[in-house]
DOKOLKOL-895059 format. One record per atom (N, C-alpha, C): residue in one letter; atom name; x, y, z negated. Coordinates in pm, whole numbers, plus 50000, padded with zeros to 5 digits. Each point is the difference from the previous one (the first is absolute). Example, Ala and Ser with C-alpha at 12.3 -4.5 7.8 and 13.67 -1.06 7.14 Angstrom:
2
REC  residuo  atomo      u      v      w
REC        a      N  51319  49431  49220
REC        a     CA  49911  50119  50000
REC        a      C  50090  50120  50000
REC        s      N  49965  50105  50072
REC        s     CA  50082  50119  49994
REC        s      C  49923  50109  49927
//
This chain:
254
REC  residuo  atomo      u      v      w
REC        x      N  50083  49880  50000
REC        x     CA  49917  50120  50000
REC        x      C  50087  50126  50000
REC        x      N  50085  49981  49927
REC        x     CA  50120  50099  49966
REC        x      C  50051  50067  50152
REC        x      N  50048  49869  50095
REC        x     CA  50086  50005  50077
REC        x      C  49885  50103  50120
REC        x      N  49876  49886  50017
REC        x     CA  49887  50071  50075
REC        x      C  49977  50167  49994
REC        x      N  50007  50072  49879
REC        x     CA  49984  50114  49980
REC        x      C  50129  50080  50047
REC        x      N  50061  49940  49942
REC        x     CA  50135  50089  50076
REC        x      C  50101  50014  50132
REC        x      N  49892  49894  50088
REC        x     CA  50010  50006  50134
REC        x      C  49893  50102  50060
REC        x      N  49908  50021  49898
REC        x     CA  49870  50047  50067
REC        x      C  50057  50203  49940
REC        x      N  50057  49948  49877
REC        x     CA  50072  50165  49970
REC        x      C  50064  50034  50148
REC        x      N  50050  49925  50034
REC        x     CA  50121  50065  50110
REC        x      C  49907  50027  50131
REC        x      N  49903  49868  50015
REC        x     CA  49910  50056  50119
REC        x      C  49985  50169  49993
REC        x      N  49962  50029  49921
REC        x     CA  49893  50078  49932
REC        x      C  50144  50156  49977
REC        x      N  50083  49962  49992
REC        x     CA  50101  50067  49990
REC        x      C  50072  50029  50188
REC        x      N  49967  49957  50045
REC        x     CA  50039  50003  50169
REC        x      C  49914  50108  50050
REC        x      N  49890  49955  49954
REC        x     CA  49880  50083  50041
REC        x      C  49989  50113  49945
REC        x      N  50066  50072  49913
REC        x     CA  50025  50127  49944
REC        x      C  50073  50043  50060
REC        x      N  50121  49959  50044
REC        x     CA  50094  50040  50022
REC        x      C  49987  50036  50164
REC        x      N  49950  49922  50072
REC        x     CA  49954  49985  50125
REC        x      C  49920  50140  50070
REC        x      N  49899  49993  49842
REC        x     CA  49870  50125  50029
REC        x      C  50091  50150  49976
REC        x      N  50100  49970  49898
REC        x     CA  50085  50151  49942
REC        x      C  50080  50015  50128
REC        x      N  50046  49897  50145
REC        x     CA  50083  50038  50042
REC        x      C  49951  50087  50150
REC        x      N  49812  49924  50009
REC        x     CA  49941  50028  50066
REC        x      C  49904  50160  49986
REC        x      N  50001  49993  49892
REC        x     CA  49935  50115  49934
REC        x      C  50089  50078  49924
REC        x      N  50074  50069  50041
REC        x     CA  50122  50017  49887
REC        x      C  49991  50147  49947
REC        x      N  49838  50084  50023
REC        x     CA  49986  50110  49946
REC        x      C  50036  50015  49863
REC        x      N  49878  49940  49938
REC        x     CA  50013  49965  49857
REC        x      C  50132  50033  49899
REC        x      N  50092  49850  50091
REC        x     CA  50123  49984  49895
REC        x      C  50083  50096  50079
REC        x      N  50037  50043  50072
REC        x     CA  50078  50166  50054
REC        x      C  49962  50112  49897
REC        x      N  49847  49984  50016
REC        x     CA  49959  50153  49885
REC        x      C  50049  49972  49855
REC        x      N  49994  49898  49931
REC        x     CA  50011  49986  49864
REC        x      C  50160  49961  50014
REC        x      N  50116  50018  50093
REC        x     CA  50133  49966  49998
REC        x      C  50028  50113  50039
REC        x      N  49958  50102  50085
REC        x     CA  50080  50123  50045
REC        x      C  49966  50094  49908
REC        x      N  49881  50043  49962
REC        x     CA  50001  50093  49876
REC        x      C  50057  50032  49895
REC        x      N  50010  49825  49930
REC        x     CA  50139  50087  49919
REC        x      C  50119  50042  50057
REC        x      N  49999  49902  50078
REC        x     CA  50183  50092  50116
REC        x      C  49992  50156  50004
REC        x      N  49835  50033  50075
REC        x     CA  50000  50155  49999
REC        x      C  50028  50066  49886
REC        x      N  49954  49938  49870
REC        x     CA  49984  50050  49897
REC        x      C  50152  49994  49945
REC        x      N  50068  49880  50007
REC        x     CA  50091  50031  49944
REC        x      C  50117  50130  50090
REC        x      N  50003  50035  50116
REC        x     CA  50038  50091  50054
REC        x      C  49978  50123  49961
REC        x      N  49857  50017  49984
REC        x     CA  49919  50149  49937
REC        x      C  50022  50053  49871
REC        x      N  50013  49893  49938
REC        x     CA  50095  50015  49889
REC        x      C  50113  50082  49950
REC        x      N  50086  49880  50076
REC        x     CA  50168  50031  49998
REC        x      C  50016  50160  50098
REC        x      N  49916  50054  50072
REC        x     CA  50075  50071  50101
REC        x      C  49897  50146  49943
REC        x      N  49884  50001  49990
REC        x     CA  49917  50116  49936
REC        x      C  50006  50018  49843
REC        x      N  49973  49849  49955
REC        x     CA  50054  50057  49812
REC        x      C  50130  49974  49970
REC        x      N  50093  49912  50036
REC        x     CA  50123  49950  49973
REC        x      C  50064  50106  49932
REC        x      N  49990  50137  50059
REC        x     CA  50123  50122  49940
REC        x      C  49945  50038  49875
REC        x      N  49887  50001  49998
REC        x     CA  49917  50045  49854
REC        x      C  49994  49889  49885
REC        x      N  50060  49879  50082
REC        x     CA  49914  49929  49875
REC        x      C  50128  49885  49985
REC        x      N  50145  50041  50097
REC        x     CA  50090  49918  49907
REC        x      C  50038  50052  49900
REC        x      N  50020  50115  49939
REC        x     CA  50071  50029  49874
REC        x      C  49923  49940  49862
REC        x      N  49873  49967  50022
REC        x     CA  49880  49908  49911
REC        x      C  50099  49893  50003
REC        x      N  49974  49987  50126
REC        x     CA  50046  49806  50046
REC        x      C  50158  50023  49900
REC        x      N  50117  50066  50005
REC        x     CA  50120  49957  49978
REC        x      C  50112  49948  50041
REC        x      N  49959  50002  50160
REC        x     CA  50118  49949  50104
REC        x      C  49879  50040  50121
REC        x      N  50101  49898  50076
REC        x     CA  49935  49947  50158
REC        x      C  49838  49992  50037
REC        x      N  49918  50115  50037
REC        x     CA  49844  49943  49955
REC        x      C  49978  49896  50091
REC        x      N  50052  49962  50112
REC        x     CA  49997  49885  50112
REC        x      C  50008  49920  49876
REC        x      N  50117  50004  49933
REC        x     CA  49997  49856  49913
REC        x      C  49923  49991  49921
REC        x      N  49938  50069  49923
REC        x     CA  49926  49984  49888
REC        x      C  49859  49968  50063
REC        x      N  49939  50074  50144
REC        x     CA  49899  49924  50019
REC        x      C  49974  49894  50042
REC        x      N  50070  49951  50052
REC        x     CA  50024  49844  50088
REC        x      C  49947  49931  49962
REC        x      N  50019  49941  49859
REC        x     CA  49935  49902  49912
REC        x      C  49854  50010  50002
REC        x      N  49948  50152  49969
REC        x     CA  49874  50053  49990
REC        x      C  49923  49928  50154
REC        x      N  50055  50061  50078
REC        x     CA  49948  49951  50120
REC        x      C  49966  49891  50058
REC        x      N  50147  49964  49951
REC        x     CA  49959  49841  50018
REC        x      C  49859  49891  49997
REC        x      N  49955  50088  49870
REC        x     CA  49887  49944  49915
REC        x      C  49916  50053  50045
REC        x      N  49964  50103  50097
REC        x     CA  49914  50001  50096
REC        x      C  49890  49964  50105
REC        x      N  50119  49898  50048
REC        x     CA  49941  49894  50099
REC        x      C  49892  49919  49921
REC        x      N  50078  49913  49870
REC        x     CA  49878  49924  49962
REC        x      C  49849  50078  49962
REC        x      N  50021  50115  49970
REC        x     CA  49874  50054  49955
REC        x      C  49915  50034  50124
REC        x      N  50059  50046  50074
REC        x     CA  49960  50007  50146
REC        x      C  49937  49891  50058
REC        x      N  50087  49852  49980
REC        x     CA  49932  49871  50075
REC        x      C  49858  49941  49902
REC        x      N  49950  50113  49899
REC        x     CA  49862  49911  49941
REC        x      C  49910  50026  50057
REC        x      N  50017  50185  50069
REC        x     CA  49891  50035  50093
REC        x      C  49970  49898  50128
REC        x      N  50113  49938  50055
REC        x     CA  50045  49937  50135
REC        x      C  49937  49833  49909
REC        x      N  50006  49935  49963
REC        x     CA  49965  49865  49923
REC        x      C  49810  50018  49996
REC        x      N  49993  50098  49925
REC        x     CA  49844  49998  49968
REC        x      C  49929  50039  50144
REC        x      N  50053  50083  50058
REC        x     CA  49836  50025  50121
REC        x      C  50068  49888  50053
REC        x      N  50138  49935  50057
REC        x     CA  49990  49857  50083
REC        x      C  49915  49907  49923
REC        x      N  49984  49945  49874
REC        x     CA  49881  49950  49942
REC        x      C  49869  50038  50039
REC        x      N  50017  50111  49976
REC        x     CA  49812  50012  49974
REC        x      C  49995  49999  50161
REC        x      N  50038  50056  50074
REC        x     CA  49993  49988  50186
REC        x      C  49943  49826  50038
REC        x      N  50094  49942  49912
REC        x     CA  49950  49831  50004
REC        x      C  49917  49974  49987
REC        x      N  49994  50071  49877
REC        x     CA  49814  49940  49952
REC        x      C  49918  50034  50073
REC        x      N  50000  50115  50025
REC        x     CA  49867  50066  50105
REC        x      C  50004  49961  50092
REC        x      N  50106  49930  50113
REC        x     CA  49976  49966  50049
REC        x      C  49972  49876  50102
REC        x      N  49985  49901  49864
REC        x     CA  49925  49882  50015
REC        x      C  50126  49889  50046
REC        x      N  50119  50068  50019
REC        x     CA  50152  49874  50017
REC        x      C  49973  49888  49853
REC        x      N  49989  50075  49905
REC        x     CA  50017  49914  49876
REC        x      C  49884  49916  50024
REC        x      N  49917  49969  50059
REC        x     CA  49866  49920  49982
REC        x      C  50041  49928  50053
REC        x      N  50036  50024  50172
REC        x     CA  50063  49881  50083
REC        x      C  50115  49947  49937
REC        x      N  50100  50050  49912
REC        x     CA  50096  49945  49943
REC        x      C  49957  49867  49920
REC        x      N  49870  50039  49920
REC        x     CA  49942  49909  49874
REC        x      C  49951  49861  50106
REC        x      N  49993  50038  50135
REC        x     CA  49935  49823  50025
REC        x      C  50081  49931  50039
REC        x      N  50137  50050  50004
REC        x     CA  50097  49906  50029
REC        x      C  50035  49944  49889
REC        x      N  50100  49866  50029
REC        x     CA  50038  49959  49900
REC        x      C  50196  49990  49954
REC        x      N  49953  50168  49890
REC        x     CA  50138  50054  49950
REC        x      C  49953  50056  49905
REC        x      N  50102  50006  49921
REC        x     CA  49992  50104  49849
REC        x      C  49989  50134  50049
REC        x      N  49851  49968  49937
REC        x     CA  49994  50162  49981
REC        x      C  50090  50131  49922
REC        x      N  50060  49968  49910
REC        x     CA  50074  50092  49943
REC        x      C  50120  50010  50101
REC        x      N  50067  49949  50085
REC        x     CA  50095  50026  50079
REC        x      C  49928  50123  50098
REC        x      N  49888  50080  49983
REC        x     CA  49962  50053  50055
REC        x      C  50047  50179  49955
REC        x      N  49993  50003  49854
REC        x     CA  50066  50085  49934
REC        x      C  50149  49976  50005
REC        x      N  50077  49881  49981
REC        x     CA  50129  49953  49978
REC        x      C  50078  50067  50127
REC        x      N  49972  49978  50127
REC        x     CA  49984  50048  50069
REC        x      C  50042  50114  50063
REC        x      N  49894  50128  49952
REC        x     CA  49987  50149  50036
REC        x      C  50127  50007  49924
REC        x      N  50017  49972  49796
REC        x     CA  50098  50015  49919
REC        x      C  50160  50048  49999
REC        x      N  50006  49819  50105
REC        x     CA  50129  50032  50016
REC        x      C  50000  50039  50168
REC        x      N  49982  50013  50057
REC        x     CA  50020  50082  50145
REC        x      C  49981  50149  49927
REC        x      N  49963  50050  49931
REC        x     CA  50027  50110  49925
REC        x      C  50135  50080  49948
REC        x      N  50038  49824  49938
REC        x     CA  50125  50019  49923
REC        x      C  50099  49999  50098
REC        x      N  50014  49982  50095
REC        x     CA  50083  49915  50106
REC        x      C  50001  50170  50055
REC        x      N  49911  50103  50056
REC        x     CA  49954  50098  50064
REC        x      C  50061  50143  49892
REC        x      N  49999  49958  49907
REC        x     CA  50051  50087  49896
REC        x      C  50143  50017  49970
REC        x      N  50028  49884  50014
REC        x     CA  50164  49995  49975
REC        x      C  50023  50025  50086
REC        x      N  49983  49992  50105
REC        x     CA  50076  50082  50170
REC        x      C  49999  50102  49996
REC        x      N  49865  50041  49949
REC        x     CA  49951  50202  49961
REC        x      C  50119  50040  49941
REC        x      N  50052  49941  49886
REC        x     CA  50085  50056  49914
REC        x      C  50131  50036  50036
REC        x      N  50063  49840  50122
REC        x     CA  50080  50012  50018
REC        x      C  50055  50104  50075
REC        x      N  49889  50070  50101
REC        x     CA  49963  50108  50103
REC        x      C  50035  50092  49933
REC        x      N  49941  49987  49873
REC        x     CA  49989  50176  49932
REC        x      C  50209  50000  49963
REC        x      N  50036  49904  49915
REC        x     CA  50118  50032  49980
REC        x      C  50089  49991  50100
REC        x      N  49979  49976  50123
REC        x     CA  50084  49995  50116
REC        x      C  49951  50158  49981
REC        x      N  49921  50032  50071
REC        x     CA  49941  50182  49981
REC        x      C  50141  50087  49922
REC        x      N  49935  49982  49852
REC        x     CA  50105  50072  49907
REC        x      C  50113  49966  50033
REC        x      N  50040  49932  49983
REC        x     CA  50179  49972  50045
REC        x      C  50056  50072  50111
REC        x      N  49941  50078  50103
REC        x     CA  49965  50030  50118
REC        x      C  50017  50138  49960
REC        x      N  49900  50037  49920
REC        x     CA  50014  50160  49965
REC        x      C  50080  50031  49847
REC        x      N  50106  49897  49936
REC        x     CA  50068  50058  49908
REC        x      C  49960  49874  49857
REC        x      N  49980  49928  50020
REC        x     CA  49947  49904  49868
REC        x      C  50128  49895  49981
REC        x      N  50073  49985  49913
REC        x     CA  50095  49908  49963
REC        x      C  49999  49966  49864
REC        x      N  50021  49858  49991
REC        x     CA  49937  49887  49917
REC        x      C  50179  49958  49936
REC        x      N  50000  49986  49904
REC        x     CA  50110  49921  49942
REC        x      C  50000  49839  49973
REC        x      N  49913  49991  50019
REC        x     CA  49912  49860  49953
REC        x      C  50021  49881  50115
REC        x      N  50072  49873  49926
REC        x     CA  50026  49882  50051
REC        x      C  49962  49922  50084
REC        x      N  50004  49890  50015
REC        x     CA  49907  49918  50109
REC        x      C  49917  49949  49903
REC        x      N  50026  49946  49863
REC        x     CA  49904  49951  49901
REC        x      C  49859  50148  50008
REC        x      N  50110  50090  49929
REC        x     CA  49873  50096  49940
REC        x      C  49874  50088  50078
REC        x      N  50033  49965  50167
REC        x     CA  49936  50002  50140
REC        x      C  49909  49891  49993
REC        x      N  50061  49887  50027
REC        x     CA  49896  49886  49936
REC        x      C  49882  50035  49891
REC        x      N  50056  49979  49904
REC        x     CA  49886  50052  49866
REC        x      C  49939  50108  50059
REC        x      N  50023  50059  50038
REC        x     CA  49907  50139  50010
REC        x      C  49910  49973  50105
REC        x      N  50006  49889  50157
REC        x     CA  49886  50011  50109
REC        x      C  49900  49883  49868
REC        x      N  50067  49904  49949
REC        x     CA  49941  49922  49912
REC        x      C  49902  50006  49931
REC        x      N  50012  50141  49933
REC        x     CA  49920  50092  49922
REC        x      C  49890  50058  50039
REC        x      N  50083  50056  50161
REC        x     CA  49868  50082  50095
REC        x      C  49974  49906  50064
REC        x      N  49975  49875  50004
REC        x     CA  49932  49860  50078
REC        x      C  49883  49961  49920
REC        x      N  50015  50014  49840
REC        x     CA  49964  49970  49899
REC        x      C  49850  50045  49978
REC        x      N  50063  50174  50030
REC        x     CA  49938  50120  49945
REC        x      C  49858  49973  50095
REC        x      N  50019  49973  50142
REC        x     CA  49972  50049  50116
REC        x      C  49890  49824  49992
REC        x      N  50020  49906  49941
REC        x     CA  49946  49873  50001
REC        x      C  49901  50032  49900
REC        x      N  50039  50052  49867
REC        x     CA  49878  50035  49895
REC        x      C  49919  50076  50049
REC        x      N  50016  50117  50095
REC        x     CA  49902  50137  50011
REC        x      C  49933  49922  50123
REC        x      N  50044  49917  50057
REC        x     CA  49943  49955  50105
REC        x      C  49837  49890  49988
REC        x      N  50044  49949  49883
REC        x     CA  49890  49884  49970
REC        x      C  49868  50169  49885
REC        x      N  50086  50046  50005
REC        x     CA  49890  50135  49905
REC        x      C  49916  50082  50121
REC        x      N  50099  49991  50166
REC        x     CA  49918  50054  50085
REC        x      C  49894  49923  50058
REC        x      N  50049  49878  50014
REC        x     CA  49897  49867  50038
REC        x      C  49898  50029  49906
REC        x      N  50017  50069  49865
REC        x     CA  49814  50001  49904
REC        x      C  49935  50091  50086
REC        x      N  50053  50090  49976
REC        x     CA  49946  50116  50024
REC        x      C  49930  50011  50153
REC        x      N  50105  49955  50124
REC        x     CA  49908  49910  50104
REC        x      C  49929  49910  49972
REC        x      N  49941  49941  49880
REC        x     CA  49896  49923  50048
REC        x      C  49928  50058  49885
REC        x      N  49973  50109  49937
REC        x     CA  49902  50079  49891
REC        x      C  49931  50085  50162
REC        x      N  50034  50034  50057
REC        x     CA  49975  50102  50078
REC        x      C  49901  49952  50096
REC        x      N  49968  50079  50030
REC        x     CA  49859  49932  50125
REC        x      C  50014  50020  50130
REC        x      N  50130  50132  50015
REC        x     CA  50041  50049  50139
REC        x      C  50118  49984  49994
REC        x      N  50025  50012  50125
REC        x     CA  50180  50005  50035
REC        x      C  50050  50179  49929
REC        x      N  49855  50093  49997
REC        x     CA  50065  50118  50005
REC        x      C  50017  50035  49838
REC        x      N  49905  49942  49934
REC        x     CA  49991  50026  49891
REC        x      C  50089  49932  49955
REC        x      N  50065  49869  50056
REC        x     CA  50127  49909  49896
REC        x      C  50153  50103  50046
REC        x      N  50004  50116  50088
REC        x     CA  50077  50070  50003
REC        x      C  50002  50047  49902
REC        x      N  49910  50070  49974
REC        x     CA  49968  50108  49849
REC        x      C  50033  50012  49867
REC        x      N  49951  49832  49960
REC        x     CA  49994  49948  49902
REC        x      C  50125  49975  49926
REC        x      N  50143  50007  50034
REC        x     CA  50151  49958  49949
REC        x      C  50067  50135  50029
REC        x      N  49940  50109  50005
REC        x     CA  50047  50104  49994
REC        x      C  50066  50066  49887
REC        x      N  50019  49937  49881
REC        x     CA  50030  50004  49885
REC        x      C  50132  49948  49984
REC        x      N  50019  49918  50063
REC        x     CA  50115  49930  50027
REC        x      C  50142  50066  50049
REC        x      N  49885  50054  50137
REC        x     CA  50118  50044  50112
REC        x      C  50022  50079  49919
REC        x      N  49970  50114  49914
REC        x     CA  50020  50109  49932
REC        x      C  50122  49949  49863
REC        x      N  49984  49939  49981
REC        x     CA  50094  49987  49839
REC        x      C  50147  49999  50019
REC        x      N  50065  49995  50147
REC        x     CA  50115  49986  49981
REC        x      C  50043  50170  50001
REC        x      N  49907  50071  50101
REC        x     CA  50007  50127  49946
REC        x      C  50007  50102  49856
REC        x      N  49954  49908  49901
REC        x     CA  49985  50019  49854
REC        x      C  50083  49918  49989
REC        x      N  50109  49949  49967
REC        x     CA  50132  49953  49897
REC        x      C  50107  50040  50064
REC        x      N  50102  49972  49970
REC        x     CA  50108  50044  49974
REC        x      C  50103  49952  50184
REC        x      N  49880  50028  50070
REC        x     CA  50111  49964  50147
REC        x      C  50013  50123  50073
REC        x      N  49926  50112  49937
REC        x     CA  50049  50115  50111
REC        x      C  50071  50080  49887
REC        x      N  49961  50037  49859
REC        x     CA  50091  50083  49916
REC        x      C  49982  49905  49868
REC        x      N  50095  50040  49941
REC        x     CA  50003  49945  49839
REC        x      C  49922  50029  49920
REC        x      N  49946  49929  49919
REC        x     CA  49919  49993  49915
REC        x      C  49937  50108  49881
REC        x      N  50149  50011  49934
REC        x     CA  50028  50099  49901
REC        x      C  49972  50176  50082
REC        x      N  49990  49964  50131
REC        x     CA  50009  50180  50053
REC        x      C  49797  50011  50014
REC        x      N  49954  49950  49976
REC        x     CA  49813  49959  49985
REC        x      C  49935  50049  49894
REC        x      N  49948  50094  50006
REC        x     CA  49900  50010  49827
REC        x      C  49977  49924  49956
REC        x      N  49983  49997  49835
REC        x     CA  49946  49897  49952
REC        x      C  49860  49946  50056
REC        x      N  49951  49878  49994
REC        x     CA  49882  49935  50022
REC        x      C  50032  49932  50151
REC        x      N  50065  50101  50094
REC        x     CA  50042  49946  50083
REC        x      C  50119  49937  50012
REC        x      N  50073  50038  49895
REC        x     CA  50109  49885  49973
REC        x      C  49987  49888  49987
REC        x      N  49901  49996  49866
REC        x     CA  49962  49862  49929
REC        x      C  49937  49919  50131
REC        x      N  49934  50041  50058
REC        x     CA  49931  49954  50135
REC        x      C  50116  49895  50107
REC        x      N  50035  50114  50027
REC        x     CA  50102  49961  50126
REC        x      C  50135  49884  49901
REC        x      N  50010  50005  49866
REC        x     CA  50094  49918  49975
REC        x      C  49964  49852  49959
REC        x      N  49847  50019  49993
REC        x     CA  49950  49862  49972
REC        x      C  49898  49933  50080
REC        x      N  50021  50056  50111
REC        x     CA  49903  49949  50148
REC        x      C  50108  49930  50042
REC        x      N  49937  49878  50113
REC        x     CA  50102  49920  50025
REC        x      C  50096  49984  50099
REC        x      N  50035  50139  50062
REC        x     CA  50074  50003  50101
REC        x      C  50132  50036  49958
REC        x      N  49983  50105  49888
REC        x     CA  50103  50034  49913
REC        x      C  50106  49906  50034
REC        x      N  49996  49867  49880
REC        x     CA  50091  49918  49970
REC        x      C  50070  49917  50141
REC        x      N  49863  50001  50077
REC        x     CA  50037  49924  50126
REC        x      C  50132  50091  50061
REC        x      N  49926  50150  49992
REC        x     CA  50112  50064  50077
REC        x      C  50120  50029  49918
REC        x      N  50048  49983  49922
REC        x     CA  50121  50048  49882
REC        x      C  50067  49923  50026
REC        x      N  49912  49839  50003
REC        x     CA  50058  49878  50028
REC        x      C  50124  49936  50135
REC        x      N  49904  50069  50106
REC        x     CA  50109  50047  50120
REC        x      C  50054  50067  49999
REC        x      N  49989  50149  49936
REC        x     CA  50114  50093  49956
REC        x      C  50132  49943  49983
REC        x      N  49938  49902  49866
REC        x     CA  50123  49953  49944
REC        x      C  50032  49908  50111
REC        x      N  50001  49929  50060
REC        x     CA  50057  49858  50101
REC        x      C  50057  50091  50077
REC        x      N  49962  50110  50084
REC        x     CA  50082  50029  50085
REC        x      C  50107  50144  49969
REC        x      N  49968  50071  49940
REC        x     CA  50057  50111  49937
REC        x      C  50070  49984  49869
REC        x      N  49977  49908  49933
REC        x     CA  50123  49988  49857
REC        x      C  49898  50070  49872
REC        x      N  49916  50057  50024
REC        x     CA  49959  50025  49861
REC        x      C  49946  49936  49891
REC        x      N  49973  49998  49897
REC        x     CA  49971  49935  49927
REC        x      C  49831  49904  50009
REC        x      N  49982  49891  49978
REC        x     CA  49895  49942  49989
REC        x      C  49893  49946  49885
REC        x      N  50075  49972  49927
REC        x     CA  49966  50004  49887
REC        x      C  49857  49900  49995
REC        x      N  49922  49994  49937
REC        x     CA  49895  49949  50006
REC        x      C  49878  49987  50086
REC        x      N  50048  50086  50079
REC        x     CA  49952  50030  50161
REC        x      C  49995  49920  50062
REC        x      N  50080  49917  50002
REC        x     CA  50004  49868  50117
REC        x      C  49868  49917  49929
REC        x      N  50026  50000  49873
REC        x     CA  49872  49891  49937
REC        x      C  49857  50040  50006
REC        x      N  49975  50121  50015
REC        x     CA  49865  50089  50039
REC        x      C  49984  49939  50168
REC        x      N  50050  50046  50025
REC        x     CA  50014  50000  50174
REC        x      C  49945  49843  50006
REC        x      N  50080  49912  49957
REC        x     CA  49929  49858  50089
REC        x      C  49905  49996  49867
REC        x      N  49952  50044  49888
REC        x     CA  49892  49955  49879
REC        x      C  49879  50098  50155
REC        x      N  50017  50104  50055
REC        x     CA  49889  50037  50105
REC        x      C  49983  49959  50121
REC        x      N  50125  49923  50037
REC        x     CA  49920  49932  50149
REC        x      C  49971  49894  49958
REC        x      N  50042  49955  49923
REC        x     CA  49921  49839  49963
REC        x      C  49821  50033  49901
REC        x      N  49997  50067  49982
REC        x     CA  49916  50108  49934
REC        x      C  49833  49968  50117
REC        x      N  50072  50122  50057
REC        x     CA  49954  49980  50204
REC        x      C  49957  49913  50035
REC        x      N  50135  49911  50007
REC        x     CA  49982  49872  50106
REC        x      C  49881  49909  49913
REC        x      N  50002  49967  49865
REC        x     CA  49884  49929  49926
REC        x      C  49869  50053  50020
REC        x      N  49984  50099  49932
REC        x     CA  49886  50085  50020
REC        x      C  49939  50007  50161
REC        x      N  50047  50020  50090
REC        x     CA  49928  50029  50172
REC        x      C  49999  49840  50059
REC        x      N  50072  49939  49908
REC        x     CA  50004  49820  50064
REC        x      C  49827  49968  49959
REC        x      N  49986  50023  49871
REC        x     CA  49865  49928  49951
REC        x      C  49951  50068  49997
REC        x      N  49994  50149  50039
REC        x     CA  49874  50079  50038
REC        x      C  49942  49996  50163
REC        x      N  50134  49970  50083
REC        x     CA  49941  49978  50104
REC        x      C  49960  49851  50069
REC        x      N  49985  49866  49936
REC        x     CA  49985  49886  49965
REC        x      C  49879  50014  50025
REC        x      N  49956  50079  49858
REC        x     CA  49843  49977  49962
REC        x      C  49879  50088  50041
REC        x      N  50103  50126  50042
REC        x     CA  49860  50046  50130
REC        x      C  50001  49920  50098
REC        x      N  50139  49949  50074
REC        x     CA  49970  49915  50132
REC        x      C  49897  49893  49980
REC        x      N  50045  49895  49883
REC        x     CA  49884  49920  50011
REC        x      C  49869  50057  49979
REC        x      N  49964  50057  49904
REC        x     CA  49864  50101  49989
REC        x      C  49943  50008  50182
REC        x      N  50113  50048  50042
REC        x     CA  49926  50043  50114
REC        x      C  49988  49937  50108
REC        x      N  50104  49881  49999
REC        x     CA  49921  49860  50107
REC        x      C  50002  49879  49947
REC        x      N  49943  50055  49908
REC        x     CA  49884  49892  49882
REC        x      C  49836  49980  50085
//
């Protein structure tokens, strides 16, 4: 049964990948924006807002950015869900004979697979306009690891939210909260430079640690308990959007 499902994951994983390469609006928009963004950044605030930062603002946002993409790919996860549902693929899916959950498994990782390329794009980008990394072949590793991780938890949280939704337009809408939080922690300025309330905010939302976390892997700074926040929230993620989006799916071709 084991083996059955995870042939039917990969079906099901072709076919994402197939549709993203055929349709490749989607994952372009939620991969080039932060690129734009991280440009708009560095080149309109960069002069104002490295002496906050404390060096290189290329370097200090990188990390931030990084963490972008995944927040970006929940909008891109949920309307490809709910698009499914509405439009009647998942029904014809149900009379064949395959696991249904390879149906989510699927979108998931062709997600994850689509994300880590995003990323790799974006830091080819920076490196391009001034971004240099001290950081090893290990601590490169750990860090896409992290944003594979990050980008696998928020992904099964976009799969809910595509299937809470009733439209493709409205499951855009709905994870807008998301895309927003990396903007609130600590990936475009430091923490301590934030009023209070918005400190406390931005230092205990979960992009924070994620992003400090790559800070530290590729820049040398300190990590500290950061790394243990960081995967305590994509595994966080990844639990939570696994069995939330489980049990609307069956709910809904029940």
């Amino acid at each position: 049964m084991t083996t059955h499902a995870l042939a039917d994951s990969r079906t099901m994983l072709r076919r994402n990948l197939v549709h993203a390469k055929r349709y490749p609006a989607m994952t372009i928009g939620v991969v080039i924006m932060p690129v734009l963004l991280l440009l708009m950044f560095n080149y309109i605030f960069g002069g104002a807002l490295e002496k906050a930062a404390g060096g290189h603002y290329i370097d200090y946002i990188v990390p931030g950015m990084m963490l972008m993409i995944p927040a970006y790919l929940v909008v891109g996860v949920a309307v490809g869900i709910a698009s499914d549902m509405t439009k009647g693929i998942v029904n014809r899916f149900r009379t064949m004979p395959m696991a249904h959950s390879s149906i989510l498994t699927g979108q998931v990782i062709g997600t994850v697979i689509q994300g880590v390329l995003g990323v790799g794009l974006m830091v080819a980008v920076a490196a391009l306009i001034g971004f240099r990394s001290d950081a090893g072949a290990l601590e490169w590793v750990a860090a896409f690891g992290l944003i594979a991780l990050a980008i696998f938890g928020l992904a099964w949280l976009g799969a809910g939210f595509g299937l809470a939704a009733k439209t493709p337009e409205s499951a855009s809408n709905t994870p807008t909260v998301i895309v927003f939080l990396p903007f609130l922690g600590s990936g475009l300025v430091p923490t301590d430079t934030m009023p209070a309330g918005v400190r406390q905010f931005a230092e205990f939302q979960p992009f924070t640690p994620m992003t400090e976390t790559l800070r530290g892997l590729l820049m040398g700074t300190a990590i500290g308990w950061n790394g243990v926040g960081a995967l305590a929230w994509c595994i966080g993620f990844a639990v939570v959007g696994y069995l939330w989006s489980r049990s609307l799916f069956r709910r809904k071709t029940n």
